[in-house]
C-alpha positions as CSV (number, residue, x, y, z in Angstrom):
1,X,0.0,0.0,0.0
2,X,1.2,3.4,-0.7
3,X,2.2,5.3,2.1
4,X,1.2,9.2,2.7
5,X,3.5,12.1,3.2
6,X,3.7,13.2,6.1
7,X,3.3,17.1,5.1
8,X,0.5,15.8,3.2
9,X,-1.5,13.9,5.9
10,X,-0.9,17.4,8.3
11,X,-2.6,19.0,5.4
12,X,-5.1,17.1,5.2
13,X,-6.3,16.4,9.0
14,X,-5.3,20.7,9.4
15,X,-8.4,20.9,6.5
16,X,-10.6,18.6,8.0
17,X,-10.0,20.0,11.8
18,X,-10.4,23.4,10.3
19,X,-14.0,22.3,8.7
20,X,-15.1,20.7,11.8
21,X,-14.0,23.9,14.3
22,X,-16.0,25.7,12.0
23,X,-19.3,23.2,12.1
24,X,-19.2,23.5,15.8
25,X,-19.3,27.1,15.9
26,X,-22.1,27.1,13.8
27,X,-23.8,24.9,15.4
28,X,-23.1,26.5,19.0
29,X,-24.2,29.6,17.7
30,X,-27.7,27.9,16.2
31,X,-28.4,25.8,19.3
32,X,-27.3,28.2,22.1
33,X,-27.2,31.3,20.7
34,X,-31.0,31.1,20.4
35,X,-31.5,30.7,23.7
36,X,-29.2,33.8,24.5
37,X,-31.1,36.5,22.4
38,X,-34.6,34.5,22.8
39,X,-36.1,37.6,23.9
40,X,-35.3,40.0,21.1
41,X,-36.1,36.9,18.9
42,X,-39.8,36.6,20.6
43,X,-40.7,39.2,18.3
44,X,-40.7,37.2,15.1
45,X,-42.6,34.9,14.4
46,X,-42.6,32.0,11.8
47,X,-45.7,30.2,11.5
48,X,-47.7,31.6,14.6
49,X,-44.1,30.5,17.1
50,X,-41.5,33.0,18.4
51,X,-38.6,32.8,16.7
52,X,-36.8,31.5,19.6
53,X,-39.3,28.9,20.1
54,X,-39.1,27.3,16.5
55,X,-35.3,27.5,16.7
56,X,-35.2,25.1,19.6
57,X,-37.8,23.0,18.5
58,X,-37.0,22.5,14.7
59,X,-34.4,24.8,13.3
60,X,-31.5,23.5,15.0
61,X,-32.1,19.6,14.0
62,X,-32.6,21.3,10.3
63,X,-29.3,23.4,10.5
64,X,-27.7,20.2,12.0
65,X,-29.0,17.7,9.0
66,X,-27.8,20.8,6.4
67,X,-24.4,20.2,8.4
68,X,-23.9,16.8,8.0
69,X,-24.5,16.8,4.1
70,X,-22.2,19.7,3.9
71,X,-19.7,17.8,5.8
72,X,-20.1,15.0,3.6
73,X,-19.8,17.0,0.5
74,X,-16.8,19.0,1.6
75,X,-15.1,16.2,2.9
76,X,-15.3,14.0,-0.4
77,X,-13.7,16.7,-1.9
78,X,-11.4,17.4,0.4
79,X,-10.4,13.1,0.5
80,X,-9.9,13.7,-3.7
81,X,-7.8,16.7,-3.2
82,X,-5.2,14.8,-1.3
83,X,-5.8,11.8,-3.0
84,X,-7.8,9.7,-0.4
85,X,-10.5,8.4,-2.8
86,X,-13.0,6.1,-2.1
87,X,-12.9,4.1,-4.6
88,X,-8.9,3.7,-4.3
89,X,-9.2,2.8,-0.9
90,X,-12.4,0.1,-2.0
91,X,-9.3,-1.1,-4.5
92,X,-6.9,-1.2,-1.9
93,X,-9.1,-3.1,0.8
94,X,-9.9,-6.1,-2.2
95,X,-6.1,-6.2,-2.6
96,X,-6.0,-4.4,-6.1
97,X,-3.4,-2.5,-7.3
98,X,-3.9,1.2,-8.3
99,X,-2.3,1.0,-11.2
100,X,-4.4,-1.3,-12.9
């Protein structure tokens, strides 16, 4: 199996940490922040709830499903970029060569 460069797995996981800091900030900031500034947000209203209300109750599970599938797109990419493919490492696990 070929073996990674070192400056190129630091890359890589200094991209993915870099993704994920940023996923948990957003989420923080969905989830708690809410909660925080509920009583500005009790002004609005989205289908007859506060604000507040209908981020607690639905919008952070919405903003944390968008998350995931924006992880998972990014990440793919991310796995090509530096040459972690899939469907290399499908090859790799049969006991295929990549050069074939």
């Amino acid at each position: 199996m070929k073996k990674i460069d070192k400056s190129v797995a630091d890359a890589y996981f200094r991209e993915k940490t870099r993704n994920m800091i940023i996923y948990f900030i957003i989420w923080f900031l969905v989830s708690f922040g809410a909660v925080m500034i509920a009583e500005p947000l009790s002004e609005i209203s989205i289908g007859g709830f506060p604000f507040h209300y209908f981020m607690g109750a639905q919008g952070a599970v919405v903003t944390f499903i968008i998350l995931l599938f924006v992880n998972a797109k990014l990440s793919d990419g991310i796995d090509r970029k530096y040459g972690i493919d899939e469907e290399k490492n499908v090859k790799l696990s049969e006991g295929k060569s990549l050069d074939h």
